[in-house]
N, C-alpha and C positions, 0 to 999 in steps of 0.2 A: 812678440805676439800681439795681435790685436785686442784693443776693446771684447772687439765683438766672437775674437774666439775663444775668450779667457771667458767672456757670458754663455756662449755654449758648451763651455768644460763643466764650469759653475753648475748649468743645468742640467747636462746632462748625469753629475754628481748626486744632485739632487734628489732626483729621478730614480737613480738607483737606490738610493737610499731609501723611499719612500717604497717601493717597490720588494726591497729585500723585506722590510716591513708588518706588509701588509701579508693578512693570512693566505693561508694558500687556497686555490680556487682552481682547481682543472677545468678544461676543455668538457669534459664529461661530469661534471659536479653543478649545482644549482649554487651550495652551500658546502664551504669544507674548509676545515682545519688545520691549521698545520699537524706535523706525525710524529712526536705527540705536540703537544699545546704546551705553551712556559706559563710559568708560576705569575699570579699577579697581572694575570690578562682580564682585558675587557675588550669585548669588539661585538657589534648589531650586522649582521646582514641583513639587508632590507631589501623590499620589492621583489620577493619568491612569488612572481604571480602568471595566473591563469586567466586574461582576460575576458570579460564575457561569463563567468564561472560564477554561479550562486553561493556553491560549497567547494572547497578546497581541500584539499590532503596532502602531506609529505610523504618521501618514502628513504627510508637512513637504508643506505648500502651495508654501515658499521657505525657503532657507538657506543664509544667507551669512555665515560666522566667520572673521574673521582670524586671519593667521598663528600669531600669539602669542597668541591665545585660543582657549577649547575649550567646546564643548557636551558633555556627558556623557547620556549614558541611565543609571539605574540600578533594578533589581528596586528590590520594595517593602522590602526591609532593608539599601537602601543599596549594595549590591554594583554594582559598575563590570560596566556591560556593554558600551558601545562609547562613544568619544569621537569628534566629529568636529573637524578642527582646520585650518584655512586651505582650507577648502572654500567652493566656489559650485554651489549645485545645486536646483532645485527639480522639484516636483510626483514624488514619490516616497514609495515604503514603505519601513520600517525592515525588520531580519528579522526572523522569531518568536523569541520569548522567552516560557519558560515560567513560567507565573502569570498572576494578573488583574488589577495594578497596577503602574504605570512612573511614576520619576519622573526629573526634567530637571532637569539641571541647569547654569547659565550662568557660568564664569568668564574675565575680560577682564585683559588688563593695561595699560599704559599707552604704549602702540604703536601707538594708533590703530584705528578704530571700525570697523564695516562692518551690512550691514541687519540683523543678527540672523537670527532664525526665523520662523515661523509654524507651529504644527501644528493641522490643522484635522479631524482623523478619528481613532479608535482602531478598532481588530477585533478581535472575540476567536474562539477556537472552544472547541466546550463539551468537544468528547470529546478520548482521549486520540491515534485516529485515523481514518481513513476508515473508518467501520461497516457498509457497506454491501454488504461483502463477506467473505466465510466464512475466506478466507484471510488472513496478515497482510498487512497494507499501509500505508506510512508517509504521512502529509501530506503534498504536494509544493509547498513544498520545505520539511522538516521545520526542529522549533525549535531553538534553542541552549538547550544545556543541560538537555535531552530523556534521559529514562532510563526505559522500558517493554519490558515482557517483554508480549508477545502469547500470547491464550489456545492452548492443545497445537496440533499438528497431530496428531491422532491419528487410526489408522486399524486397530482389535482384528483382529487375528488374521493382522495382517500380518507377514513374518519380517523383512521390508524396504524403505527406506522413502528415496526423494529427492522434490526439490521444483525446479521451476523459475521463474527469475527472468525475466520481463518486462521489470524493468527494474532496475539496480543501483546508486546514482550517490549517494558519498557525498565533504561536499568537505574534511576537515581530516583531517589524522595521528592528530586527538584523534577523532574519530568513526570508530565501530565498528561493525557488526552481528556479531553470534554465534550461533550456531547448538550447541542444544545436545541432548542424549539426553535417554529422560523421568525418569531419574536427576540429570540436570542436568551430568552431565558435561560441556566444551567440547567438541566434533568440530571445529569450523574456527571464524574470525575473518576478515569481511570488511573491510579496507579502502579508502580510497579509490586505492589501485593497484591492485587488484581490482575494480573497477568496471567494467560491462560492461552490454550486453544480450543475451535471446534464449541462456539459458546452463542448462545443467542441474548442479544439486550432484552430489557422490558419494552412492552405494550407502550405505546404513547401517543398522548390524547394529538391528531393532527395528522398533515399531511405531509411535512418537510421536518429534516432534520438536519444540523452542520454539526459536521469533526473539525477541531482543533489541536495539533499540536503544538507544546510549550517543552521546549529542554533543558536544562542547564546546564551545567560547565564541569559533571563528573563523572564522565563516559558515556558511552553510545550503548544501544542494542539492536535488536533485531528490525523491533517499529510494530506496526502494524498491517492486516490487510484486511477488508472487508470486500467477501465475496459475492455475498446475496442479500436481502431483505425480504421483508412480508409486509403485505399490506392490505386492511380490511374495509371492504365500503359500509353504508349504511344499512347494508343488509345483512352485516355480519360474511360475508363469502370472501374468505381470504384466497389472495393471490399471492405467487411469488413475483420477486424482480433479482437478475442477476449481473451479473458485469458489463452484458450484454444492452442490459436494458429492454429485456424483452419480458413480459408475463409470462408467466409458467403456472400450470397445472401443482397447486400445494403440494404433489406425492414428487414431484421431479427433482431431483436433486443441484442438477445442475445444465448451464445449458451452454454446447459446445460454441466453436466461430462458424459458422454457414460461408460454404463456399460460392460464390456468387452471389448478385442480387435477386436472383428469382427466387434462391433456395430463403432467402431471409424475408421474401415477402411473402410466401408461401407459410411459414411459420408464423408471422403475424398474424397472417390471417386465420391460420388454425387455432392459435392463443386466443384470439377476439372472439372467435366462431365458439370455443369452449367458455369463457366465459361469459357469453350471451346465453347459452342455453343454459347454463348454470342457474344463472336468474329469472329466467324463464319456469324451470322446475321449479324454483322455490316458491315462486307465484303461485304457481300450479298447484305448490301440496304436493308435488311431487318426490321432492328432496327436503329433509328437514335443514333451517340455516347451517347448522354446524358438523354437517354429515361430508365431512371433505374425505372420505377414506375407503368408501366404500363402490365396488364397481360400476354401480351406477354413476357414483359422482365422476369419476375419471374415464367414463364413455355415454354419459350424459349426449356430445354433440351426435354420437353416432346414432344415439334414439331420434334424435330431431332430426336425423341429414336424410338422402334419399338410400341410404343403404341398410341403415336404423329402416328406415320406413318399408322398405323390402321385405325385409326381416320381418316384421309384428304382419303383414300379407300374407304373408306363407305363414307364419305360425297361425295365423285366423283360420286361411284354408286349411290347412290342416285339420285344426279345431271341427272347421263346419263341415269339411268332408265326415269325421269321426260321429259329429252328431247324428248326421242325415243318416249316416250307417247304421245308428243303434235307434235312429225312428226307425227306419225301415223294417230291422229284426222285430222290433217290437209289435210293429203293425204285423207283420207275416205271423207270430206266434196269435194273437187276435185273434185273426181270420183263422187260423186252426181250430182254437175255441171256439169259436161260432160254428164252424162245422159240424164239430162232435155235437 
């Protein structure tokens, strides 16, 4: 036999060996185990990645690690992010963790085996979080180890400025929202004993305001959503604002998507149109500043518009028909007197 085929016995031995080896790893698997795992193993899977991916997830088909041994997750620089250890549990997600790469890792001691793992799915998402709305709003149920500040709330020429929560649900001591001025001062700090729904913040002195979320590294929750805010000028006459980003009439709850562009410019303009004449009336003495609830207040433009002004016409005619009537009775019973 040759050199050179006695080198490709040699390797191809090798090969085998190194391969019998090495944990097991399906066609359909990211990350897996041998069935079950031996005593006194170590072994890292590395590079479970989603490229492109802000936050990341795993998903175990099955997992089952004894007592005395542990499975590790860790970011792609090695840092420990959760260990599982004398668990039985399958077909489930890990939580978010921020980044585009997770790696596993498998240690055993010599106390006896059980099936190992299976991971057969990763998930990424690309942004930082729900973009589909004007105001902030976190992922539900945000990542570990998460730290974004959301673009301003702002709203020019406002003296005053709150926002309300939808929904508020954060789950560690170490997870934070903050709330700050557009100096960046802190105003408040929400944590998860603060968690609530359907709630409005305090009054605050200004026209902008920034959300921050901070997470740490012992579970996830729901997050956050902020749906609407209130905002009041110098003249005291609050306005709403909603996801939309449009002013609303204070009694309005909420304001739907407008289909088309006419129909949303048409609402602008109605919104602008009622808070002009809003301040118009209060100039006027018409409306007291903090009279937001009353009929008047909420069809204010239609007294000022051409159908309002219709209206008070015909109520006048009216009026002066009724008076010219009871002058004239009057004068007629007169002229009887003078007769007699």
């Amino acid at each position: 036999m040759s050199k050179l085929n006695i080198f490709r016995v040699v390797l191809c031995c090798f090969l085998f060996v190194v391969l019998a080896c090495m944990p097991a790893a399906s066609s359909e698997s990211l990350a897996e185990s041998k069935h079950p795992y031996s005593n006194n193993f170590e072994y890292t899977w590395s590079n479970i990645s989603e490229p492109g991916a802000t936050e990341i997830r795993l998903h175990f088909s099955d997992l089952d690690i004894g007592r005395y041994d542990k499975l590790t997750i860790l970011d792609k620089y090695g840092n420990d992010l959760v260990t599982y250890s004398g668990i039985t549990k399958a077909d489930f997600w890990t939580e978010w963790y921020v980044g585009d790469t997770l790696k596993v890792k498998l240690i055993t001691g010599n106390s006896g085996t059980a099936y190992g793992f299976k991971i057969d799915e990763v998930e990424g998402r690309s942004d930082m979080c729900i973009s589909n709305s004007s105001l902030p709003e976190s992922y539900h149920p945000y990542a570990n180890n998460f730290v974004y500040k959301w673009p301003d709330i702002s709203k020019p020429g406002a003296t005053q400025i709150r926002i309300h929560f939808e929904s508020l649900n954060l789950a560690d001591t170490y997870d934070k929202l903050i709330l700050y001025d557009k100096y960046d001062n802190e105003l408040v700090t929400y944590s998860r004993f603060q968690s609530g729904n359907d709630f409005w913040t305090k009054w605050y002195t200004g026209d902008t305001l920034k959300v921050k979320l901070i997470t740490g590294n012992s579970g996830t929750a729901y997050g956050f959503k902020i749906d609407k805010g209130e905002i009041k000028n110098d003249k005291n006459i609050t306005t709403v604002f909603t996801e939309s980003a449009k002013t609303l009439d204070p009694t309005t709850e909420k304001v739907g998507h407008n289909s088309g562009e006419d129909s949303d410019d048409l609402q602008k303009y109605m919104d602008r149109f009622h808070n002009v004449s809003v301040e118009i009336a209060v100039t006027l003495n018409i409306l007291e500043e903090e009279d937001n609830q009353s009929w008047m207040y909420r069809n204010i433009q239609w007294v000022f518009s051409g159908i309002g002004g219709t209206l008070l016409v015909s109520i006048g005619g009216l009026m002066k028909r009724w008076k010219d009537k009871k002058s004239d009775n009057e004068n007629s019973e007169d002229k009887k007197l003078e007769s007699n």
